[in-house]
N, C-alpha and C positions, 0 to 999 in steps of 0.2 A: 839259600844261595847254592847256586850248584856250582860244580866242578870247574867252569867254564867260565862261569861268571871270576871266580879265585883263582883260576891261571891266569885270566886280566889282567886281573892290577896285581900280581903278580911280575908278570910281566913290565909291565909300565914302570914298578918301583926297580926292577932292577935292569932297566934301560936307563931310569932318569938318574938314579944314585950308585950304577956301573958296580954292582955291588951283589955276591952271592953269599958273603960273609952273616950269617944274623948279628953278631956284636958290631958290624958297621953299619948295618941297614938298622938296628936299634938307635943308634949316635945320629945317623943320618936323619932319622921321623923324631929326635928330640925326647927318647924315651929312656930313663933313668933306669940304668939295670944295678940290682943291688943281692951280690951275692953274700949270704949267709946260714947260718944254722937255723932251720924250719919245720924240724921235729919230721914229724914223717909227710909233711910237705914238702913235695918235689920243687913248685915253685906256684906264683900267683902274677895275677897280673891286676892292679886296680888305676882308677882313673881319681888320683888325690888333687882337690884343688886347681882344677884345670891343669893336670900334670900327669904322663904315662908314667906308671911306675911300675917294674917287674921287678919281683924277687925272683930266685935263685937258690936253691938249697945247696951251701956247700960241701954237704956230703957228697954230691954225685959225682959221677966222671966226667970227664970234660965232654965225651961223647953225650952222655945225657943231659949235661948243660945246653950243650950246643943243641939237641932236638926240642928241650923244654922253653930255650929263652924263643926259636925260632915257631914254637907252637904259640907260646904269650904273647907273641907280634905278631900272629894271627888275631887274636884277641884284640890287642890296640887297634888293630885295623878296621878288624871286620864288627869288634861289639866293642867301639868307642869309651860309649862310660858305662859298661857291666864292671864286675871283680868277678873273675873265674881263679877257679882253685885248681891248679895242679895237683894230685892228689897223687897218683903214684902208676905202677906200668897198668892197671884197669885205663885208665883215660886213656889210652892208645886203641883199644875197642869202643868208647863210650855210645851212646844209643842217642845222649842228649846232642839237643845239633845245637848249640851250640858249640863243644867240645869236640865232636865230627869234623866243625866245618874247620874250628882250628887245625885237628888233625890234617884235613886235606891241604891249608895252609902253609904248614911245615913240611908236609909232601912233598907239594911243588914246587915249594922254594930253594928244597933241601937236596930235591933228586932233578936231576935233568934227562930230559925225557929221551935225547936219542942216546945217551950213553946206557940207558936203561937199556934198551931195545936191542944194544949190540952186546950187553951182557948176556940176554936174553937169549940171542941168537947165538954167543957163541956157546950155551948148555950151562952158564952156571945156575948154579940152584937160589932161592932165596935169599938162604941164608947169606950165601957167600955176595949175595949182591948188597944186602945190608949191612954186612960188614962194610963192606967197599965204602960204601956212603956213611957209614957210623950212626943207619939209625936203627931203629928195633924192627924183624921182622914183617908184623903188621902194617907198619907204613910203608915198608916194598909191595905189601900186597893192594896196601889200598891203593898203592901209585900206580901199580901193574891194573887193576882193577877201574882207575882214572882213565889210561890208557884205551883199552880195551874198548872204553863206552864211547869213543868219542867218535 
């Protein structure tokens, strides 16, 4: 799937459920988020019983809740009945596409693309644009990198 194809329905779900929240856009597609203690699982997403079901490690920050549960609704979305394992800050590189394409998922859902551009243009750095948006470095760049190619 490429970039293009997952700023779609991207798109579409947050036109038709008015929504850039992931803990709404989760309620909204019917998918049970269930935070708890997951050892050194970040979080998961499996498909039980014709039922979305994300975990959530409650160790994290709410920051990393927010980019995880919005990466596992990549998953419900884009790999319906797989179980992907959040495993920890490596899956924010991963090589596997499935986990890529999540990652671009929570990209584009998580960052909007002209505030990006005016961050950009006013000189800040990365980092400080990630902050802004509360996700980890990497997915500024693969956003900025979305950008770029299109």
């Amino acid at each position: 799937m490429t970039g293009d194809y997952i700023r779609k329905i991207i798109n579409k779900l947050k036109k038709k459920y008015n929504t850039s929240s992931p803990y709404e856009l989760a309620e909204c597609l019917d998918i049970t988020v269930i935070i708890q203690p997951l050892g050194s699982v970040w979080g998961m997403y499996k498909y039980i019983r014709k039922n979305k079901v994300i975990f959530i490690n409650s160790i994290l920050s709410e920051i990393e809740r927010r980019f995880v549960l919005a990466h596992e609704i990549g998953h419900a979305v884009l790999h319906p009945k797989s179980s992907c394992f959040f495993i920890n800050e490596n899956n924010y590189i991963s090589k596997i596409k499935s986990e890529y394409e999540a990652n671009v998922f929570a990209a584009e859902f998580l960052i909007d693309d002209l505030a990006v551009n005016q961050l950009e243009l006013n000189g800040f750095s990365l980092e400080q644009v990630a902050s802004s948006y509360y996700v980890p470095v990497e997915i500024i760049k693969m956003k900025f990198n979305s950008l770029n190619n299109k």
